[in-house]
Structure formats: structure tokens, C-alpha cells
C-alpha positions as CSV (number, residue, x, y, z in Angstrom):
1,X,72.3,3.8,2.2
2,X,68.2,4.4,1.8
3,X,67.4,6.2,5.3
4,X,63.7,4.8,7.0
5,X,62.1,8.0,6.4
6,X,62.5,7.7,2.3
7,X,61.6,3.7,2.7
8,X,58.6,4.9,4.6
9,X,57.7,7.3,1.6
10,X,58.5,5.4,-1.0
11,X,56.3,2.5,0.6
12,X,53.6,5.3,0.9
13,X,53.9,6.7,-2.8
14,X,54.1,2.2,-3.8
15,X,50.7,2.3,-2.2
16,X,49.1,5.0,-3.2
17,X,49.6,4.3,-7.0
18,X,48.4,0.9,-6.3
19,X,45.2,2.6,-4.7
20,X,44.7,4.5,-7.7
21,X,45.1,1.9,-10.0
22,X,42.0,0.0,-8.2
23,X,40.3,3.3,-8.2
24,X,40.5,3.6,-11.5
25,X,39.3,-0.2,-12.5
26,X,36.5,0.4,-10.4
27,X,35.2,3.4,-11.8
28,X,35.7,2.8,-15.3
29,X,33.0,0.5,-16.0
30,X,30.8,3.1,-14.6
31,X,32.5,6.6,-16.9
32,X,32.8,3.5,-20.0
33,X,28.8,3.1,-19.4
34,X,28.1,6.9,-19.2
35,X,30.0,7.6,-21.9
36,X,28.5,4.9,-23.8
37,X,24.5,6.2,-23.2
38,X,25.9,9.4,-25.4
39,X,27.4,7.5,-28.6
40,X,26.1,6.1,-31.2
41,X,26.2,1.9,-31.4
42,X,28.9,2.6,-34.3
43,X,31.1,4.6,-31.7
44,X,30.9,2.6,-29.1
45,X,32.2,-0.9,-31.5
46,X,34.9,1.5,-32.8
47,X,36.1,1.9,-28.3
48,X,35.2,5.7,-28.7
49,X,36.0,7.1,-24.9
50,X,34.7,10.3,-25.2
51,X,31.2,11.8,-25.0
52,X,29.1,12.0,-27.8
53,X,25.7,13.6,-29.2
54,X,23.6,10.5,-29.3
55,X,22.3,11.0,-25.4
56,X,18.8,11.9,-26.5
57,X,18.3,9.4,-29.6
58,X,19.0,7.1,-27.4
59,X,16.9,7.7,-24.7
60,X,14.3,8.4,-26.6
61,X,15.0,4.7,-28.6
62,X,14.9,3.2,-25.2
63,X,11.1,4.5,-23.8
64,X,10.0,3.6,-26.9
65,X,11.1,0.0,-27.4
66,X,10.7,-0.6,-23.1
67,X,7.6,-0.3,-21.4
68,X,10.1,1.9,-18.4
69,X,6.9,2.8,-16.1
70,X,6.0,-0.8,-15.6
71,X,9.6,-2.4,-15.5
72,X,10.7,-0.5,-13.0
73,X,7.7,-1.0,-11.3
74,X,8.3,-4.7,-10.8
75,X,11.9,-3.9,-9.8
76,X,10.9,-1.5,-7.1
77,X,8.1,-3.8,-6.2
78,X,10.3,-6.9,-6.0
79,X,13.7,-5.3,-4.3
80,X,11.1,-3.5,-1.3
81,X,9.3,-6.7,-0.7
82,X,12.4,-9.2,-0.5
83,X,14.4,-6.2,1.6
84,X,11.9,-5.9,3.8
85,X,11.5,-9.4,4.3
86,X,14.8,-10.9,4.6
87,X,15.8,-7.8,6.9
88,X,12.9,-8.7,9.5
89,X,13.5,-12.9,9.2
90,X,17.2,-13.1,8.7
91,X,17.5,-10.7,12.2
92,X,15.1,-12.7,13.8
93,X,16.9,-15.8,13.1
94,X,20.5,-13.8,13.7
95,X,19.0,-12.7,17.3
96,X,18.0,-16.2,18.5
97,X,20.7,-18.1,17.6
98,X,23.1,-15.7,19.9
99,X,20.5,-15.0,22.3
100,X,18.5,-17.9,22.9
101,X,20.3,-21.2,24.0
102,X,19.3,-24.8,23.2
103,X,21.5,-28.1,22.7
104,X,21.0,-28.1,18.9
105,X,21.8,-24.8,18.7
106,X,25.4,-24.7,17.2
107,X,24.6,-27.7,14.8
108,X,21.3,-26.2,13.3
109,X,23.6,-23.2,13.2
110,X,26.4,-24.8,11.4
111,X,24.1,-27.0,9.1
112,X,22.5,-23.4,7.9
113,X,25.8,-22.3,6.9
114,X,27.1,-25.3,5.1
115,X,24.3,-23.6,2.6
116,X,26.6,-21.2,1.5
117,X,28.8,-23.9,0.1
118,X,25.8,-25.2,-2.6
119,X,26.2,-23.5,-5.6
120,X,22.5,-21.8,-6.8
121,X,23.2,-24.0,-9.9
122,X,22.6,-26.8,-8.1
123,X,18.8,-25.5,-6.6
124,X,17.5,-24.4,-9.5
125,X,15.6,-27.2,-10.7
126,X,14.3,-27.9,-6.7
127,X,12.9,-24.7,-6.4
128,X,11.3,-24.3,-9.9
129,X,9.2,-27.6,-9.4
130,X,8.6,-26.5,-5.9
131,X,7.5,-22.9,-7.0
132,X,5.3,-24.7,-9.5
133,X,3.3,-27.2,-7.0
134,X,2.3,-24.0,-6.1
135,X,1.3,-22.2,-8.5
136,X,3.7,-19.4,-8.3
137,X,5.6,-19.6,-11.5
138,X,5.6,-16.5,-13.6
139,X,4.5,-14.1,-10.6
140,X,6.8,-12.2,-8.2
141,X,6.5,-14.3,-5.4
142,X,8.6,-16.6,-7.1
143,X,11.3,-14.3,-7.2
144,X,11.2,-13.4,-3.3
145,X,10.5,-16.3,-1.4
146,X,13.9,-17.9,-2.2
147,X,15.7,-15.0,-0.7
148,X,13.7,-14.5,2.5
149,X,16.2,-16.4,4.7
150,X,19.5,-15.8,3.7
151,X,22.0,-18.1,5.2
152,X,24.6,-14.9,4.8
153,X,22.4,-12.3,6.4
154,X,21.5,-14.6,9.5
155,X,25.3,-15.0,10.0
156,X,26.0,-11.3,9.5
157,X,23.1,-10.3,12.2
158,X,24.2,-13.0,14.7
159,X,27.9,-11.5,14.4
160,X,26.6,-8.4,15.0
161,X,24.6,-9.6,18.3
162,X,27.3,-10.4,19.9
163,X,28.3,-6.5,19.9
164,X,24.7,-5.7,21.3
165,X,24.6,-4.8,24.8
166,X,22.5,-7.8,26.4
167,X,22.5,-5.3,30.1
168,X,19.4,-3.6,28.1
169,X,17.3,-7.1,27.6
170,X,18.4,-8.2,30.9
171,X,17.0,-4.4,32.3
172,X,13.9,-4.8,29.7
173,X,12.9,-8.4,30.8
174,X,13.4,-6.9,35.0
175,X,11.0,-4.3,33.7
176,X,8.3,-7.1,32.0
177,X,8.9,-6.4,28.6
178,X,8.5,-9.5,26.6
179,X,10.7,-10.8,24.2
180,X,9.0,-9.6,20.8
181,X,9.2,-6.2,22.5
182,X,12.9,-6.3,22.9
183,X,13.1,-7.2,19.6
184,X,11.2,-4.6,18.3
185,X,11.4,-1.6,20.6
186,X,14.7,-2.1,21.9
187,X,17.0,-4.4,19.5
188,X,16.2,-3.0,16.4
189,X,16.8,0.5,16.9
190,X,19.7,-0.2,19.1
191,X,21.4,-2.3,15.8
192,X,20.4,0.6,12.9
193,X,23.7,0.8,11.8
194,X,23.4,-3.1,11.3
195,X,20.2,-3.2,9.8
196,X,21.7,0.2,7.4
197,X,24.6,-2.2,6.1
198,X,22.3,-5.3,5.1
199,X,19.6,-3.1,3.6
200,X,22.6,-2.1,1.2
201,X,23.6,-5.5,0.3
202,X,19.8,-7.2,0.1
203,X,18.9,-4.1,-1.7
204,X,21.5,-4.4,-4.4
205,X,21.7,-8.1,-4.9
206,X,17.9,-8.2,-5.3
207,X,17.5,-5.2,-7.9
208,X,20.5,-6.2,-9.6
209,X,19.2,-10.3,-9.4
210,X,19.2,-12.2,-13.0
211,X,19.6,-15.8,-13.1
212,X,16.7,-16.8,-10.8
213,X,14.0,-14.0,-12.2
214,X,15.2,-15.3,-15.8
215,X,13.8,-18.5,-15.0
216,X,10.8,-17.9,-13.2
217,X,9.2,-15.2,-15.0
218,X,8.1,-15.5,-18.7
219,X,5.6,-13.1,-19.2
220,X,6.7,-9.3,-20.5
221,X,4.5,-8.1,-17.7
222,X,6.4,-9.5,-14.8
223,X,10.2,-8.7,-16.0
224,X,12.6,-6.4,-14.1
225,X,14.7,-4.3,-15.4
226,X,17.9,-6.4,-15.5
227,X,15.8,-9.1,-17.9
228,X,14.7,-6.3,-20.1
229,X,17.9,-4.5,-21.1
230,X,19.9,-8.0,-21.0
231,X,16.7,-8.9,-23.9
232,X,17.8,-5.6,-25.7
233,X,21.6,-6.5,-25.7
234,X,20.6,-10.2,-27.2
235,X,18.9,-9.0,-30.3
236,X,20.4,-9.6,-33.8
237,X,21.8,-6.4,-33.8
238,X,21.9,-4.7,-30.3
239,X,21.9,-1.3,-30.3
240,X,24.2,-0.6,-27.5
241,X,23.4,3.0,-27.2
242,X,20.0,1.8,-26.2
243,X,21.9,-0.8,-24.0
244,X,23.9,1.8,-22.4
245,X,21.0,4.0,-21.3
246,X,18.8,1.3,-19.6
247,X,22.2,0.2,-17.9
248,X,22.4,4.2,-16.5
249,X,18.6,4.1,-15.6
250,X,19.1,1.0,-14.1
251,X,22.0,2.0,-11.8
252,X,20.5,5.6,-10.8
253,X,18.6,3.9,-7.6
254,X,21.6,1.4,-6.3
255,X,23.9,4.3,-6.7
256,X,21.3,6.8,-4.4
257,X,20.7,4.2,-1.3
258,X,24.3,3.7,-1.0
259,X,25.4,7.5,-0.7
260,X,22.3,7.9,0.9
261,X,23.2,5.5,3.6
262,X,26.9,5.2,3.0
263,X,28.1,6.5,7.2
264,X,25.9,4.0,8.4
265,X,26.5,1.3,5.8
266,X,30.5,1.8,6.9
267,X,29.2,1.6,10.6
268,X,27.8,-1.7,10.4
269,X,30.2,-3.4,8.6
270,X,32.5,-2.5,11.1
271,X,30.3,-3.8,13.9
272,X,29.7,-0.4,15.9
273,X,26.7,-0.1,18.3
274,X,25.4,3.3,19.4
């Protein structure tokens, strides 16, 4: 007969072998593409797994087919613009909807999020006449005005609220502050570890955004980065060397904001207030 001791280490050595099985499926896309930006596009068809000599051919292949200073230019410009605008409007509209009370409240509330059940698919077309009555096709505008209010993001900040200690905004409004001040001087650095968490997520899903930049710009001025190295991976013969290294380049500054802000990411996905 098994004792409980050796079913409680067997059921920790189960678990720990299916934890590094995930591990490992998560990180090998990432070692596959590093180890891919050193072969050649032979080695890499062939499933080679190990690192090669081809590291500086291909770079060198990939600043001289890709205008790199300018691409990544647009990316930086378009992820700091949308981050910094859905982070202020999406709190804005998280911190009224818990603080502020009105009888349409919980319906405008729940039509908002019955927007996260239509698929993007089915906007598309909307938004691309809409952006074209004004004029905005083909710039960068395009790309961030769709995002501003995220439907997720409100619902992430309202969560949030309710863990925000309303005694301060009661003290702040005894004291005269008005309510843009709370907001500011008060809410905001009182929720960092909030605000940390969705400047991850915007950050990533608007420097790692396709579908919608795909449509809206056409010019080789305006592209990103994701547009330009899928164009390099759709050619007659891709070079997949060259495919690989963008794909590095490209990762570099998702992978730094979320060590560099990992505690605080953890912190506000798990709602803590300090």
C-alpha cells in the first residue's frame, strides 16, 4: 500500500514534468528563432537545431534589403502613441464606471463589453470607410485610433478600482481637491502596479499588431516592422535567415519592457495596491 507521503511526491514530480514540458514549448519558438538568425536558409529547410556561421550574412542581408532606421521608427512611434493613449482613456473610463454612479451605468457598462464578443473580422470594412471619410488612410493615425478605447482594458482598470482605497478620494474631496486631481495626483500613482501590467499588454499587442496595419497602410514609408519582415517571408524564395534576424530585432524591445517591468507587471495582475 502507497503511503500519502510518496502520493504527495509522486503528484509533485507528475507536476513538475508537466511544468517543464510547457517550459519547454514556450521557449522553443524563441531558441528555434535564435538559432535560425545563425543558419543559412538551406539549414534551416533541412530542421538544423544547432547554431550556425551565417549570423553576420544575415544581418548584413537584412539592413540592406530593410530600410531598419525608419521601420522601427514607425513601430516605436505607433506602439508609444497608442500606449499612451489607451492607458490615459481606458483608466479614465475604468475609474468612472466604478466610481461615479448613474442609472445607465451597468447597461452602458455591459453593452461596452458585449464588444469583446465581435470578431475584428467583422469591423474591418466599418472602420476602413470610416478612416477614409477622413482622410486618414495610409498614415499612422489609422493604426491608433481604433485601439484608443479598449473594451478589455476599461474592464481590467475598473476591476482594479474596486481594490483602490476610496478613504483617499473621500479625504481628497474633504480637502477640495477636484476630481481630475484625484485622478491624476492621487489615483494614478496609487494604481502603478495597475497601470505597469496594461502598459505590458497595450505595449505588446500594438508593436506586435498585423492585420489592421496590413490594411491601412500601403506606402513603404509608413510600414512597421511586423509588415516588413512578414513582406520578406512572402517573396518567391524567402530567405529565412534574413526572416529569422528581423524576427530577433523585432522581439529585442517586447522582451526588455517585460523584464524591465516584470515585479510590477505580476503585481497588477494580481490586483495589489500599495
Amino acid at each position: 500500500m502507497i503511503s500519502y507521503g510518496l502520493k504527495q511526491r509522486i503528484a509533485s514530480v507528475v507536476v513538475y514534468i508537466f511544468l517543464a514540458i510547457m517550459a519547454f514549448l514556450s521557449v522553443f519558438p524563441f531558441l528555434w528563432m535564435l538559432i535560425g538568425a545563425t543558419n543559412t536558409t538551406s539549414d534551416i529547410i533541412k530542421g538544423k537545431m544547432s547554431f550556425g556561421e551565417a549570423l553576420v550574412v544575415n544581418a548584413t542581408a537584412f539592413f540592406s534589403q530593410v530600410n531598419a532606421p525608419l521601420i522601427f521608427w514607425n513601430s516605436a512611434k505607433i506602439t508609444i502613441i497608442a500606449t499612451v493613449l489607451t492607458l490615459l482613456v481606458s483608466s479614465l473610463a475604468g475609474y468612472g464606471f466604478e466610481v461615479f454612479s448613474s442609472r445607465f451605468r451597468e447597461k452602458l457598462y455591459t453593452l461596452m463589453l458585449l464588444t469583446l464578443m465581435i470578431p475584428f473580422a467583422a469591423l474591418m470594412i466599418p472602420l476602413f470607410m470610416l478612416m477614409g471619410q477622413f482622410h486618414l488612410i495610409n498614415t499612422h493615425l489609422a493604426v491608433v485610433l481604433p485601439t484608443v478605447a479598449s473594451a478589455f482594458i476599461i474592464f481590467y482598470f475598473r476591476q482594479s478600482t474596486k481594490a483602490f482605497p476610496h478613504e483617499l478620494r473621500d479625504a481628497a474631496r474633504v480637502d477640495g481637491l477636484k476630481e481630475w486631481q484625484i485622478f491624476f495626483l492621487i489615483y494614478m500613482p496609487v494604481m502603478r502596479s495597475t497601470y505597469a501590467a496594461a502598459f505590458i499588454i497595450v505595449f505588446m499587442t500594438a508593436w506586435n499588431s498585423y492585420l489592421w496595419p496590413l490594411i491601412v497602410l500601403q506606402s513603404n514609408d509608413t510600414k512597421t516592422i511586423t509588415l516588413v519582415i512578414s513582406s520578406l517571408g512572402s517573396a518567391y524564395y524567402p530567405d529565412y535567415g534574413v526572416v529569422m534576424i528581423g524576427t530577433v530585432l523585432a522581439t529585442i524591445p517586447t522582451l526588455f519592457v517585460f523584464f524591465a517591468m516584470q515585479r510590477q507587471f505580476v503585481e497588477g495582475m494580481l490586483g495589489s495596491v500599495k
